[in-house]
Legacy VTK file of the C-alpha trace (Angstrom):
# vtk DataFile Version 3.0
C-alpha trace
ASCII
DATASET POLYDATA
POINTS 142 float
55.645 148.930 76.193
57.568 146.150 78.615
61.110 145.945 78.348
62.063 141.808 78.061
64.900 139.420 76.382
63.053 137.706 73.056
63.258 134.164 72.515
66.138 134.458 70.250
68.599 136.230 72.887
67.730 133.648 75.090
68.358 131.222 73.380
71.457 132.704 71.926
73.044 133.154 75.921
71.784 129.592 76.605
73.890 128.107 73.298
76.968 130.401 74.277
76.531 129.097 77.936
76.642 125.312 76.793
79.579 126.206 74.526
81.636 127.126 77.189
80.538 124.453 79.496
81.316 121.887 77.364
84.799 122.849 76.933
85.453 123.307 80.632
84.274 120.354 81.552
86.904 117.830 79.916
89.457 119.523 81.350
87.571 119.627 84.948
87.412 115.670 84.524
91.286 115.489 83.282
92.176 117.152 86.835
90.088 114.602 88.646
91.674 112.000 86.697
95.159 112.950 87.523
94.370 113.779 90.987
93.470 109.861 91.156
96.466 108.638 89.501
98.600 110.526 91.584
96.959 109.189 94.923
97.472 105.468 93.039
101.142 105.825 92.875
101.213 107.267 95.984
99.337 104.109 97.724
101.731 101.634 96.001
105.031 104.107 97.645
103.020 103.568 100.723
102.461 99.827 100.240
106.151 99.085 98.776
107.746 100.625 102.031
105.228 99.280 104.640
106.174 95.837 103.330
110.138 96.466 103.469
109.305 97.405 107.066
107.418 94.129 107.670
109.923 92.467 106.026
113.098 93.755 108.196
110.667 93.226 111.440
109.439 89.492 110.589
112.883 87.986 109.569
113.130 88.299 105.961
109.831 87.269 105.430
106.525 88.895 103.359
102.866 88.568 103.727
100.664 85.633 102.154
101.929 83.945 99.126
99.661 84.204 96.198
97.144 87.163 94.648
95.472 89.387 96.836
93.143 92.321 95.652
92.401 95.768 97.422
88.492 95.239 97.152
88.484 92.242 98.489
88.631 92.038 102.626
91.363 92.157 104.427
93.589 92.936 101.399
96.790 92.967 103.357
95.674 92.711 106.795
99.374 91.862 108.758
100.456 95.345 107.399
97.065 97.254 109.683
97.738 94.846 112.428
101.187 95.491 112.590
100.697 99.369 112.534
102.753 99.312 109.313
99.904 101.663 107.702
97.318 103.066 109.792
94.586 101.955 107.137
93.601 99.616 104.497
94.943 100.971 101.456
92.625 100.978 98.446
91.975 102.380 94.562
89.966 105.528 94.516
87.675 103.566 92.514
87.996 99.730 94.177
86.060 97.877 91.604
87.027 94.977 89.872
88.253 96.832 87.132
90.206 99.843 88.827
92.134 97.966 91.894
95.482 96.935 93.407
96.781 93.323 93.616
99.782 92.166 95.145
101.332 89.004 94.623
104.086 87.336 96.687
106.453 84.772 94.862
108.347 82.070 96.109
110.948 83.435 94.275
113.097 86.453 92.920
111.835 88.992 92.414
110.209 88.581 96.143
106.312 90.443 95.542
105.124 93.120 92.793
102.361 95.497 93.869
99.958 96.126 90.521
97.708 98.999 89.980
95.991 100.583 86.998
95.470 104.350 85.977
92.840 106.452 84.275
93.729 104.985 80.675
94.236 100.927 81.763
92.216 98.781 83.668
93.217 95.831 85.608
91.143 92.813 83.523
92.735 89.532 84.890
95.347 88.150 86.715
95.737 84.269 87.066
98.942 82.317 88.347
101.855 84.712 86.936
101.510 88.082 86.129
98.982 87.877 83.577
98.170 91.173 83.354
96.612 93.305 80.008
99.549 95.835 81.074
98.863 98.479 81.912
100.414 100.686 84.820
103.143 98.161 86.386
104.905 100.317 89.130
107.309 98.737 90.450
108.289 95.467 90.600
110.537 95.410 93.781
112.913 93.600 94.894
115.550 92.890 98.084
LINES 1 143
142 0 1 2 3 4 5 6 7 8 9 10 11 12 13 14 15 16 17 18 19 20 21 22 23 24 25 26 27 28 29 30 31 32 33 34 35 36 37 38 39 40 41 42 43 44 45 46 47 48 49 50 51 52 53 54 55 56 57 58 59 60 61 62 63 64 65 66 67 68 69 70 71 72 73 74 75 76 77 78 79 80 81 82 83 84 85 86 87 88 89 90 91 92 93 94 95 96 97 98 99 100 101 102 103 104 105 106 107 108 109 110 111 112 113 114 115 116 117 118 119 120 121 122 123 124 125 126 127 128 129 130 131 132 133 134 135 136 137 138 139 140 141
C-alpha cells in the first residue's frame, strides 16, 4: 500500500495557503503605497528648495510662468541645467493621473508645487489652481 496526500488534504493546504495569502497581500501593497507617498513629499522638499536656490542665484526671479507637468519633457529644465538637482524629478508613477505640476504666478503667493498620493489623483488643472484636491503640499511663498 503507497503512502500519498488525498485530494481532500490537498486541497485543504491549498485553501489555507490562499487564506493567508490573501491577507498578506493588502498589507504588502499598503507598504508599497506609502513607500511612494513618502518619496512624493520628498520630491516636492527637493523641488521647493532647489527653486529658493534658483531664486536667490537669478535675482529674485523663478522658472517659466504658467503650468508645467513632471511627465511632460523638460518639466523644469533651468533647475538640471543649473545643477540645482542632479535629475529630473518625477512621480513614481508619471502618468497623467499620478504627476507633479508646478505653476508660477505673477503674483503672491510666487509658485505652488502640486502632487497627488495613493488615495487622490491629479484630474485637471486649467488657468488657477483648479485642482479636484487632493494632496496640496505646500504652497510656498518668499
Amino acid at each position: 500500500m503507497k503512502k500519498a496526500f488525498t485530494l481532500t488534504e490537498l486541497v485543504a493546504v491549498i485553501v489555507i495557503m490562499g487564506l493567508l495569502a490573501g491577507m498578506i497581500t493588502p498589507r504588502i501593497v499598503a507598504t508599497i503605497e506609502k513607500g511612494r507617498d513618502a518619496r512624493r513629499i520628498a520630491d516636492i522638499d527637493s523641488l521647493a528648495s532647489a527653486l529658493q536656490i534658483y531664486h536667490m542665484e537669478n535675482s529674485g526671479a523663478y522658472p517659466r510662468v504658467g503650468w508645467e507637468y513632471s511627465n511632460a519633457s523638460g518639466f523644469l529644465s533651468e533647475l538640471t541645467d543649473d545643477n540645482h538637482i542632479t535629475q529630473t524629478i518625477a512621480d513614481p508613477k508619471n502618468n497623467a493621473t499620478y504627476r507633479y505640476a508646478y505653476k508660477r504666478f505673477n503674483t503672491s503667493p510666487p509658485y505652488a508645487i502640486v502632487g497627488c498620493t495613493k488615495f487622490e489623483r491629479l484630474d485637471s488643472m486649467g488657468g488657477n489652481v483648479g485642482i479636484v484636491l487632493y494632496y496640496y503640499k505646500k504652497l510656498y511663498e518668499r
